[in-house]
Backbone bond lengths (Angstrom), bond angles and torsions (degrees), N, CA, C in turn:
res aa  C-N    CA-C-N  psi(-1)  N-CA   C-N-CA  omega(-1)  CA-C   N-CA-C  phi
1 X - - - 1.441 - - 1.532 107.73 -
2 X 1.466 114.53 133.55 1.524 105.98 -178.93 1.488 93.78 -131.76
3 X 1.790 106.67 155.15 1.332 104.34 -160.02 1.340 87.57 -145.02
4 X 2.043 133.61 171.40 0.951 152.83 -178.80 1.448 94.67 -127.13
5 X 1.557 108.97 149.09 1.275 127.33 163.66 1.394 118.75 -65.38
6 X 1.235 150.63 109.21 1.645 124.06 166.80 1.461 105.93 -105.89
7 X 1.762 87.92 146.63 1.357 105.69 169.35 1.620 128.91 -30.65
8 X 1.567 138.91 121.73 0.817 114.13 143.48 2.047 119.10 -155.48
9 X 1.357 89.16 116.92 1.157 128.84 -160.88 1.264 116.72 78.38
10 X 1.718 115.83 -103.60 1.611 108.85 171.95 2.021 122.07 -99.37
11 X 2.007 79.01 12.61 1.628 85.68 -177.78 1.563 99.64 -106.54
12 X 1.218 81.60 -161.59 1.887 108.62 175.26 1.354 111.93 -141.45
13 X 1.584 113.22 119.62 1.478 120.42 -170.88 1.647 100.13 -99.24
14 X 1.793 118.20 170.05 0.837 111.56 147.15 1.411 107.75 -138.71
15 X 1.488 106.14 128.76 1.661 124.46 174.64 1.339 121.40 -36.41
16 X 1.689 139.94 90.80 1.685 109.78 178.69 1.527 97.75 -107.62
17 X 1.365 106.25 132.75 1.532 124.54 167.01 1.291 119.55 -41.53
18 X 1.549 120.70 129.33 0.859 128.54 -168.04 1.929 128.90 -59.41
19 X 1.410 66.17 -10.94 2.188 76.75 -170.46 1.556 91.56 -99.04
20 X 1.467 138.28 1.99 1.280 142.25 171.49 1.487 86.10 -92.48
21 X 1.609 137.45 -66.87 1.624 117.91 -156.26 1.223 108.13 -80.21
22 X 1.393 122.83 9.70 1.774 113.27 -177.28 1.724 93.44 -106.16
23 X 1.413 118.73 -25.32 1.322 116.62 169.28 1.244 131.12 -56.70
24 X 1.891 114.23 -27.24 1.248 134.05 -154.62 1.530 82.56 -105.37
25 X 1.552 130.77 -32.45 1.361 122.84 -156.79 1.553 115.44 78.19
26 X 1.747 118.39 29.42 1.421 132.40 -171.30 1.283 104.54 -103.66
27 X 1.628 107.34 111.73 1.740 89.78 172.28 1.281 95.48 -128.92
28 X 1.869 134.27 -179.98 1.356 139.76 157.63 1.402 111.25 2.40
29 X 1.124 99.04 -73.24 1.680 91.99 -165.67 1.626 133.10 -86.71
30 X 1.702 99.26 5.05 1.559 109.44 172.02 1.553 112.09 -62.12
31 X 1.027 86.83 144.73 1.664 89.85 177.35 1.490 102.50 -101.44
32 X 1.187 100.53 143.25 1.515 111.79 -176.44 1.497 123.93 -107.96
33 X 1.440 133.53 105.28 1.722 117.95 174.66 1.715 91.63 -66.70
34 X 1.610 102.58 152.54 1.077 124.57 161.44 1.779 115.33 -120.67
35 X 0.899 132.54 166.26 1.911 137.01 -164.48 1.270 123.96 171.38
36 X 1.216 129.55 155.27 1.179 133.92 171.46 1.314 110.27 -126.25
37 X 1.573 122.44 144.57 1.363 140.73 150.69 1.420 122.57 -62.86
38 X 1.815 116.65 -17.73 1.279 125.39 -178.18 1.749 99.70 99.98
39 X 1.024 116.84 3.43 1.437 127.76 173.86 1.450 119.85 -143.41
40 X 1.190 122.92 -27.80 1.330 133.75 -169.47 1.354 112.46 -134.51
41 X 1.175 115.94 141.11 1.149 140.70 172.00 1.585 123.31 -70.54
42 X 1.500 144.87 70.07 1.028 142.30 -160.24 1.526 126.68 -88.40
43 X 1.367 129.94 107.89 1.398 126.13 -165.58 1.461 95.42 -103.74
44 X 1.053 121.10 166.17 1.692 122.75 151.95 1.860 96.84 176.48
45 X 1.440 92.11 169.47 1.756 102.18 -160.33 1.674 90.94 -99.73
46 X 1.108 117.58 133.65 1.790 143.64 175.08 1.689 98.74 -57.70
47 X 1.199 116.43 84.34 1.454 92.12 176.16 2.018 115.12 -98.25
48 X 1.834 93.53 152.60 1.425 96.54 -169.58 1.425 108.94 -66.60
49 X 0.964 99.91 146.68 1.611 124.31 156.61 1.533 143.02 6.36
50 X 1.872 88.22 -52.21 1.369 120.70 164.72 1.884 108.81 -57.69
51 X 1.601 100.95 -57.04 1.467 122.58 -168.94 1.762 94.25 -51.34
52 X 1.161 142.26 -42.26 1.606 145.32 -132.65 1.876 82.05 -112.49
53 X 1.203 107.12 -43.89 1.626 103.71 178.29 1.269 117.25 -57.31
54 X 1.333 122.65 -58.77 1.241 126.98 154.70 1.211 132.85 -43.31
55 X 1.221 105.73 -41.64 2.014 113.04 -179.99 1.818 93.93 -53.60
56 X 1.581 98.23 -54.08 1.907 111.13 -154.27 1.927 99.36 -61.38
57 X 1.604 102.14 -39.97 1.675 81.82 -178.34 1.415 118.84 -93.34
58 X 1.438 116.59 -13.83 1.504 111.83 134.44 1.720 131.33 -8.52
59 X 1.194 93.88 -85.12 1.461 126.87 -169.23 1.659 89.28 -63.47
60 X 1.580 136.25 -47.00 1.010 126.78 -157.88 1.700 105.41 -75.71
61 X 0.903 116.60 -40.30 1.210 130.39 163.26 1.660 130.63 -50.94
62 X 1.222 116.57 -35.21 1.601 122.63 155.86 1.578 103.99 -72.65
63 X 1.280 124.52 -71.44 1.219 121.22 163.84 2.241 126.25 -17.93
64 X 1.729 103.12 -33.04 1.522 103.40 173.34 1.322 97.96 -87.66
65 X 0.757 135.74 -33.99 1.595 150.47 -179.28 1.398 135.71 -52.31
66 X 1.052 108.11 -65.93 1.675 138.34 176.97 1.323 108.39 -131.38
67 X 1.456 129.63 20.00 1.493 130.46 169.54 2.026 106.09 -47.51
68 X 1.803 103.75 -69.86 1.357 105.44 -167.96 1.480 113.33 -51.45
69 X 1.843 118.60 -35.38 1.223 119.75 -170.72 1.704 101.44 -81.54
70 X 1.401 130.71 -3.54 1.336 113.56 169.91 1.755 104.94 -83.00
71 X 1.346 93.69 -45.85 1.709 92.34 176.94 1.164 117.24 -50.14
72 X 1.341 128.76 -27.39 1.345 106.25 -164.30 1.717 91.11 -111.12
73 X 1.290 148.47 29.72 1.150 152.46 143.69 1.621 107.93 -81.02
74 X 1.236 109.87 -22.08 1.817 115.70 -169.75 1.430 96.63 -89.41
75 X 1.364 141.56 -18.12 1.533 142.18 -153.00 1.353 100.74 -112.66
């Protein structure tokens, strides 16, 4: 997907499609980090606290699970 900046006011916006911020789970009031690699332009949505708690015992849980069978796919 390639996109143009448009004017607005003394900035420059860029438009993201709506079926891209409902994909991301981005609406109005997400807050967004923005960054660069020194080449790229990096957006992504700040998620709370709750979201990273969940991700971590998620993850901890595949990890008790399928820990040995990931290791031995990595070797």
């Amino acid at each position: 997907m390639v996109k143009r900046l448009t004017k607005h006011g003394n900035s420059l916006a860029l438009v993201i499609d709506k079926g891209v911020l409902d994909l991301l789970g981005i609406g109005p009031e997400t807050p967004l980090s923005i960054r660069t690699d020194g080449n790229c332009l990096i957006i992504s949505p700040v998620r709370a606290a709750k979201d990273r708690k969940e991700f971590g015992e998620a993850l901890d849980k595949v990890n008790r699970r399928y820990g040995r069978t990931l290791k031995r796919l990595a070797e």
